[in-house]
N, C-alpha and C positions, 0 to 999 in steps of 0.2 A: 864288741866281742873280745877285744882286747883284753878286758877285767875278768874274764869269763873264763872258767876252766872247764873242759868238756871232755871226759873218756871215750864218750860214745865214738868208736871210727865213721859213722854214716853220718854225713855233711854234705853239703850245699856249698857248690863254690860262684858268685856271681862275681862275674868280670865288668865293673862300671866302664872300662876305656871301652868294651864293647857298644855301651848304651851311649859313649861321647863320640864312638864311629858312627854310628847307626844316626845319630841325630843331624851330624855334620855331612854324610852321605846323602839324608833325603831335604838338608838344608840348599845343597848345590845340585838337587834335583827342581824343588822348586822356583819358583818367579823368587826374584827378590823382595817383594813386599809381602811374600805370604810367610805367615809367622806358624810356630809350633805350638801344640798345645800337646803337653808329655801326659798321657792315661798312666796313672798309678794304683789304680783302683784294685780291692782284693789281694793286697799287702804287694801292690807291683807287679801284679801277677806271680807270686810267689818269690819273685827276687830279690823286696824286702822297702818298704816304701818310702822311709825317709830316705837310705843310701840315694836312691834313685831318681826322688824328688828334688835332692842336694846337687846330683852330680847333674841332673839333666839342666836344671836353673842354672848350673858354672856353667856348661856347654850353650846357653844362650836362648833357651826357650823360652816363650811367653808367657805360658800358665802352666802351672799344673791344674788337672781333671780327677776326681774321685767319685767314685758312686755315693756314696753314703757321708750325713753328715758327720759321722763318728770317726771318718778316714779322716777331714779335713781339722775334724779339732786335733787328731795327734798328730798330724804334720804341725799345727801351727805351738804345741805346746814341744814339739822336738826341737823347734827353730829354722822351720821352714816360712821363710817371711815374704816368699814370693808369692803372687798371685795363684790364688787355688780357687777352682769351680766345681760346685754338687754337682753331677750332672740326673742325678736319682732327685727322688721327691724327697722333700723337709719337710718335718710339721712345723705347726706355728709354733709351738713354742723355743724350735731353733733360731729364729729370726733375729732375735735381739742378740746373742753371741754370734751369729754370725755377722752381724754389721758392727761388732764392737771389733770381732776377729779380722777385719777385711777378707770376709769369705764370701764369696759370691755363690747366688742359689738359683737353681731352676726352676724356672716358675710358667705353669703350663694353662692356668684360669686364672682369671681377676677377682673369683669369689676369694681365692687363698691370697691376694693382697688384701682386699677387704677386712677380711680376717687379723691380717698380720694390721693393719692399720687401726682398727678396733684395740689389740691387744697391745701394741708397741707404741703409743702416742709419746712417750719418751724418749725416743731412742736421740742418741746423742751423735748416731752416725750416720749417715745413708747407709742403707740397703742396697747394695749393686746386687741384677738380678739378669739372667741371661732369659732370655725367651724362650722359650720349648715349641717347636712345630711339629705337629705329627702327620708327617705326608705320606706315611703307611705303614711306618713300624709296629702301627695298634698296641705300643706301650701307651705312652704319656704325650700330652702335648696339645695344645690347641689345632682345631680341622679346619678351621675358616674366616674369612676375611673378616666377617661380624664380630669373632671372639676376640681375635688381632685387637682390631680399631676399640674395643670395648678395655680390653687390659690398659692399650697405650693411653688414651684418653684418661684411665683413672692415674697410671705415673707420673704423666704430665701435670695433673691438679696435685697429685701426693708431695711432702716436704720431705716422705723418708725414704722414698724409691726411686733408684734412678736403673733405665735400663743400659746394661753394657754390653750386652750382643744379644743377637738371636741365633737358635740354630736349629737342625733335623740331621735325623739318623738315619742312614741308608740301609734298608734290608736285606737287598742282594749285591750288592758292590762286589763280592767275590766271588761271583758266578759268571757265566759266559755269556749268558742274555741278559744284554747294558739295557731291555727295553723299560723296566721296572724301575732301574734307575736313574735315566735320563727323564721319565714321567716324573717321578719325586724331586728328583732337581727342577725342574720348569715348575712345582707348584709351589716347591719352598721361593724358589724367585720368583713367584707371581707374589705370593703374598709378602714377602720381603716390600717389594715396591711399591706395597702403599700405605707404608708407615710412611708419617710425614717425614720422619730425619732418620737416617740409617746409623744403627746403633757401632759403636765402636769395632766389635768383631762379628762379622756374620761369618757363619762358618756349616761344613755341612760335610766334609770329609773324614770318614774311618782311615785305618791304616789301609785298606785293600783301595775304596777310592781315591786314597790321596797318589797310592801309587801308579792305577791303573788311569785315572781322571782328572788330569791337572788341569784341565779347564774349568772345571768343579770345585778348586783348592780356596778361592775366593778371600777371604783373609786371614786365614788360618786352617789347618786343619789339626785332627787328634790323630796322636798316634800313640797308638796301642800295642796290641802285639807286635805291630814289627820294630818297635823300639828297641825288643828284647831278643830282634830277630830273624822271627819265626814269621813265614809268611801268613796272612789270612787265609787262604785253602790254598789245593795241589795248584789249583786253575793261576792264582796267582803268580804261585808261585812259580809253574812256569813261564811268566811272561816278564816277571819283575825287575823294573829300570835299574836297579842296583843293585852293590854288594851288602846284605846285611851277616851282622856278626852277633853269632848268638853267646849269650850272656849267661845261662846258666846250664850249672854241673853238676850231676849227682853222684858223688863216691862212697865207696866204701873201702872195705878189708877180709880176707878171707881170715876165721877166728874160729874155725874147727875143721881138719883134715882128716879124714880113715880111709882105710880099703876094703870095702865090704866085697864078700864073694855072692855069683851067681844066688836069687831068688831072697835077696832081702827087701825090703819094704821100708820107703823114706814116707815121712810124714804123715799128717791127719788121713785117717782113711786108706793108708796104703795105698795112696795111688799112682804112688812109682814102685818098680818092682825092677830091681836090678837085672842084667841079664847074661851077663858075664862079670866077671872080678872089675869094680869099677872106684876108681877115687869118688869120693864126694864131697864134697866144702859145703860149708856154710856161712852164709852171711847176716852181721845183724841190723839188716833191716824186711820188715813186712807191710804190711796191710793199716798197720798204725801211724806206716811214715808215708804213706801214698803210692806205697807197690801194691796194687790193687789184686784180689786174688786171682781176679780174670789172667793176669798177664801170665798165668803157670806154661812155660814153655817159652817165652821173651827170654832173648839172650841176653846175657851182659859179656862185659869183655874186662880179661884177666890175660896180662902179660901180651898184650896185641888181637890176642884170638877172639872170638864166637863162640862164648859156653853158654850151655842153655840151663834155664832152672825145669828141678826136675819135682812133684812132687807138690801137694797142697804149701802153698804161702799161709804162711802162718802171721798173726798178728806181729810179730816184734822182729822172727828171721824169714831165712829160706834158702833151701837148699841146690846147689848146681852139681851137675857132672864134669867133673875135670877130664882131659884131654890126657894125663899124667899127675905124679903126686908134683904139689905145689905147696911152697913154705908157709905156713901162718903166719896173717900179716901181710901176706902178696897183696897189692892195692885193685882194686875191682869199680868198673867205671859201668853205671847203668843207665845214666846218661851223661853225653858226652864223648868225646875222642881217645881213643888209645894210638898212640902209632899210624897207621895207616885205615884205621879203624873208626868208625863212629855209630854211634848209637842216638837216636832224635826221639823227640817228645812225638812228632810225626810217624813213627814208629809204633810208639807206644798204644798212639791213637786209633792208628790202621788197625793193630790187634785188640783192643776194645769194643768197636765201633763207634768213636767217635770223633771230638777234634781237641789237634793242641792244646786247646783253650783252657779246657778240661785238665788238662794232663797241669799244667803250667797252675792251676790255684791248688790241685789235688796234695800235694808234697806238703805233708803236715810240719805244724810248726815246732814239730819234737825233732823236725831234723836241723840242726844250728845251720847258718849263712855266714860262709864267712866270705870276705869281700878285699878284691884285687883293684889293683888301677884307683884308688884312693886319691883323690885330689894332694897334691902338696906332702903323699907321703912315700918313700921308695919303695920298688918294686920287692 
């Protein structure tokens, strides 16, 4: 960002020393031998993925996790040279860069080694490959003892596959009835158990179970959204062992001020309508940067306070009602902290219907990241 020059006031501010608390936090929450595995998937969830991948590997984690294999080739051509895992499907023809890249892939049937073994009889590397279980997520994953003993049997005879962990994905982990998820644990360790040799990492914890189920944490867990934070739902959140510190910030700047009198009409469709002599601002960001047009009425906060936007979000700005006239220029936080003041992705979500999760990929990439807490560089 440094080399970069950028007029636009709407930015992204992500705080990496938050992602090196958060990691160090649920470090001295775990057993000592259970390792991290940092989810960057979806550009980091919006925080920016090599920053993240960089900062979290100095802070001492295991692996990095992405969904797609096209995350994993640009962390490793940014120079991320720590262990990275697919945790999404790869075609075959990914196999050979990823065993040249040391990228490790998940792999759910023996037919797609097959495959990969058919096609790759050169390869110059092993293939590390993590096991996929599906103990009711109904994504991806092998369902039974048969399919297990059938993959491990063909790695075992293979010269290009080696397996380095197995694992499964929890479905309700951040709900209140643990019944769904204690059944999925007991079948992934049933089946875990009768592989002959137990793979390097077995692993089976989200961010909601690692927090809420550390009996469950097993040799690792991923952590995802609460790296950046933010808890896996309300439920969790309020029961959560720790302090997490959230990591990103959306600002902007107020960049048109007037006073319009009673019975004027702000934006597409007139559907604000002044109703006494009222300031109005405007800000430039909308619907192109991830302020979704549902949120028309989502406060932001100027100068400490609770202003509301009034009036259709248009793609690029959108308009608030000020409290009094305010300079152009005055700084505007839509998410994030002012003063005594905060504004959350939880928030956001509540007024949508939906979850953080959402909120947190949603922030396009027209709005820049600029990034604090920089390893080795001052404040």
């Amino acid at each position: 960002m440094e080399n970069s020059v950028f007029y636009q006031p709407t930015k992204a501010i992500v705080n990496l020393e938050a992602i090196r608390t958060n990691i160090n936090s649920l470090r001295n929450y775990l057993a000592l031998e259970t390792k991290i595995i940092a989810v960057v998937k979806a550009d980091g969830y919006g925080n920016g993925e090599v920053e993240v991948a960089r900062t979290a590997l100095e802070a001492g984690v295991e692996m990095i996790s992405v969904a797609t294999p096209d995350e994993a080739v640009r962390l490793r051509r940014a120079g991320i040279s720590g262990d990275i895992l697919v945790m999404g499907p790869s075609p075959i023809s990914f196999a050979k860069e990823a065993a040249a890249s040391g990228i490790t892939i998940a792999v759910s049937n023996v037919e797609w080694l097959q495959n990969v073994e058919d096609a790759c009889k050169d390869l110059q590397k092993q293939l590390k490959i993590h096991v996929k279980i599906d103990t009711g997520m109904g994504r991806i994953g092998l369902r039974d003892e048969e399919a297990l003993q059938s993959l491990v049997t063909f790695v075992n005879k293979s010269k290009h596959v080696v397996i380095d962990g197995v694992f499964t994905h929890f479905a309700c982990a951040d709900e209140e009835n643990s019944q769904r998820t204690e059944e999925q644990f007991a079948l992934f360790m049933k089946l875990v158990d009768t592989m002959p040799e137990k793979p390097r990492l077995v692993h089976a914890a989200n961010s909601a179970a690692a927090l809420l189920y550390p009996d469950f944490a097993l040799d690792a867990v991923r952590f995802g959204i609460a790296l950046y934070g933010i808890a896996p739902s309300e439920y969790v959140g309020g029961r959560i062992p720790l302090r997490l510190e959230r990591s990103f910030s959306l600002v902007s700047e107020l960049t048109y001020v007037k006073r319009l009198s009673s019975g004027n009409r702000i934006s597409y469709g007139g559907t604000y309508e002044t109703t006494e002599e009222e300031w109005i601002g405007t800000i430039p960001i909308g619907y192109a940067d991830g302020l979704r047009r549902s949120l028309r009425g989502q406060e932001v906060l100027i100068a400490g306070e609770r202003i509301p936007i009034v009036g259709t979000i248009c793609m690029d700005q959108c308009m608030v009602r000020l409290p009094r006239e305010m300079p152009i220029g005055e700084n505007v936080t839509l998410i994030g902290r002012q003063g005594d003041e905060e504004i959350t992705m939880e928030e956001w979500a509540t007024r949508l219907g939906t979850i953080p999760y959402e909120i947190a990929v949603s922030i396009s990439k027209r709005v820049p990241r600029f990034f604090k807490g920089i390893s080795g560089q001052p404040e």
